[in-house]
N, C-alpha and C positions, 0 to 999 in steps of 0.2 A: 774511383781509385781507393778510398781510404775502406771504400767494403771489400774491395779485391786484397788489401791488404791484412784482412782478420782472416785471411781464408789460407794465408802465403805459408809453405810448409816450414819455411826458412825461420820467421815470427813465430811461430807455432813452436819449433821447438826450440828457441830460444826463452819461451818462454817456459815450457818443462825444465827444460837443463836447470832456470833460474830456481823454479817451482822446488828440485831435486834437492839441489844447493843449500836451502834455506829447510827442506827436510833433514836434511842429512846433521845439518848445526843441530837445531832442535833436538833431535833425537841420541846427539852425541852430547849434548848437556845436559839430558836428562839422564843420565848415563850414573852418572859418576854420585850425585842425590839418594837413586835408586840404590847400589850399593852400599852406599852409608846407612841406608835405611835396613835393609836384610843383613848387612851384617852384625849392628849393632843390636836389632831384634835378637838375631842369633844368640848373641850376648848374653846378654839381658838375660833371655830364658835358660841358657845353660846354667848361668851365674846364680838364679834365681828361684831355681827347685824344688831349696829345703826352703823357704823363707815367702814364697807368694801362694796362694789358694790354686787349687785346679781351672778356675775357671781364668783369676789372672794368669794364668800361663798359657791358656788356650786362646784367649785375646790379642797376646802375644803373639803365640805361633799365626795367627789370623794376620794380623800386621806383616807377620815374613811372609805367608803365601801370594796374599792379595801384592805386596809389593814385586814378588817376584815373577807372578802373572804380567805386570804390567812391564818389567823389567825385559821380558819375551818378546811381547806385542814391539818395542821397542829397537830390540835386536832385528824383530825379523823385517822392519819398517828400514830400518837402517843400512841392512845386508840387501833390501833390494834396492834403493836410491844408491847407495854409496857405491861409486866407478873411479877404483882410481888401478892406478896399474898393475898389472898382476907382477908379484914377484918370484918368479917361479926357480925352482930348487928339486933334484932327486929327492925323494924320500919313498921309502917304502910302504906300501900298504898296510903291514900290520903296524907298524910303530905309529901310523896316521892315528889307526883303528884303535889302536891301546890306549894312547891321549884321548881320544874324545871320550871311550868307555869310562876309566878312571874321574873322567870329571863330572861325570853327569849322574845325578841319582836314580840310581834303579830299582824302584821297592817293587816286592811283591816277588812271585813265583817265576821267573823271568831265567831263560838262557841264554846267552848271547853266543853263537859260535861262530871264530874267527874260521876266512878261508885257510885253506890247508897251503895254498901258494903264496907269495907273498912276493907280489911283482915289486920293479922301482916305476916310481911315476911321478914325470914331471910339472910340478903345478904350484901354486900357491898355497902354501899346505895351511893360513890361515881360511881362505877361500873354500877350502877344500872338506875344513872342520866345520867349516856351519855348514857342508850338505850333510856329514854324515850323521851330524846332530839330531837334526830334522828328518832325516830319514830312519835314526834307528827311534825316536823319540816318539813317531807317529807312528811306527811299528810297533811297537809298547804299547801305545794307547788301546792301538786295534787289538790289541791279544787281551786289553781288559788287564794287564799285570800278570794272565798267566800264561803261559806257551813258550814256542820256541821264533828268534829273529836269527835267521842263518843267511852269513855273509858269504859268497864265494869269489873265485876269480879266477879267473884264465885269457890268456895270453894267443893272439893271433901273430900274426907273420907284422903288422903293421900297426895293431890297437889293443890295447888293457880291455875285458870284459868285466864288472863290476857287478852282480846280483844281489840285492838286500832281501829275502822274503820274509815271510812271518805266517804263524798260524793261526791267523784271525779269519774272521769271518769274509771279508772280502770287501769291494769298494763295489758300492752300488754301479750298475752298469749305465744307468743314465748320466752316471757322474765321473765316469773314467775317464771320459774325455776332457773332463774342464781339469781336471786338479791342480793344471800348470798353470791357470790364466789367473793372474793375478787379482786379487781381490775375491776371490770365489771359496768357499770355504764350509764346511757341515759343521764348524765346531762353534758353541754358542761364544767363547773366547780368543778366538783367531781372527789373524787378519786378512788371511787370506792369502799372506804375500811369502810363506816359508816355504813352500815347493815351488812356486814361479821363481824364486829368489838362486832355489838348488837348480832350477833350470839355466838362468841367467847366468849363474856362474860356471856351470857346465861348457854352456857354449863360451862362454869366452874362456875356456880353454880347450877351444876346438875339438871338443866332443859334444854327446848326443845322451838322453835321459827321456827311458820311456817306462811306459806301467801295464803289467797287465793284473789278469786274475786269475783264482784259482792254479796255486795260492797266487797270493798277491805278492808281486813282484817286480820293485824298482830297478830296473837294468841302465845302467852308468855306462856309455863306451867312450874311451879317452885314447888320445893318439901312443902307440909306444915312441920308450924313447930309442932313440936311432944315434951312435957313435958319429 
């Protein structure tokens, strides 16, 4: 009996759920350290321009990056364990689009073009920001800082069509198939879990999230909304 019970699906994910749980604290109180940490870097180095050497300022700036590398890994660890209920809200596409653009830094040679449509769509519009995060953010990498990430959208009789592309080089073709599976990943600093995570939150707002190539091209279908 007590070996038929390590096998029990029941046990098993009870013990995940638990596993989750005690990620989920972890990573939500490492949280708030991480921030103290990059912001006051930030500080520091603005504050300290005319008055530190070149290289203590580059120390510095070392201290924000590396903190805010790890501040990612953290998010993206977090956005996949953390389930709690979706609260979902009208909001429009571009105003989704505009917040996440605005907050996120984009150096280098980069264009970002909003679709020309600008449906409503019902979702968790916090939910909804860490895909687009991570989908224009990996978009960016792939283009190397220079190119174009062009958003589109349009509208069926019954679902939102949502396209991210980019002019990068493309996703290996042996590797198109995993990108979603959690923990799998080409980047020497990833966890693996920020496109399983846009997946995951995808379906639990009863849509669908697939990829192709050439170009490369994240396709988002979400349900319309319906009076």
């Amino acid at each position: 009996m007590a070996e038929n019970s390590q096998h029990d699906p029941e046990q098993k994910f009870n013990k995940l759920t638990h596993i989750g749980e005690l990620t989920s604290r972890i990573t939500h109180d490492m949280r708030n350290p991480l921030t103290v940490i990059i912001n006051y870097s930030m500080m520091i180095r603005k504050n300290s321009k005319n008055r530190l050497d070149k290289k203590s300022l580059e120390q510095i700036s070392l201290i924000e990056d590396e903190a805010r590398k790890i501040y990612h890994l953290v998010e993206d660890v977090l956005n996949y364990v953390k389930l709690p209920p979706l609260k979902l809200q009208n909001r429009s596409l571009h105003d989704i689009l505009k917040k996440v653009i605005e907050g996120m830094q984009i150096t280098g040679d980069v264009e970002i073009h909003l679709p020309k449509s600008n449906p409503q769509i019902a979702c968790d519009i916090d939910k909804l920001e860490v895909v687009f995060v991570n989908l224009i953010t990996n978009a960016i990498q792939a283009i190397n800082g220079t190119g174009n990430v062009t958003i589109s959208a349009k509208e069926s009789s019954d679902s939102i069509l949502i396209e991210v592309e980019d002019s990068g080089p493309g996703i290996n073709e042996e590797n198109l198939d995993k990108v979603f599976e959690p923990l799998f990943t080409t980047k020497e600093d990833g966890t693996g879990l920020g496109l399983a995570s846009c997946k995951n939150i995808i379906e639990r707002h009863r849509g669908t999230i697939t990829v192709k190539n050439n170009p490369t091209t994240f396709t988002i279908r979400l349900p319309k909304i319906t009076d």
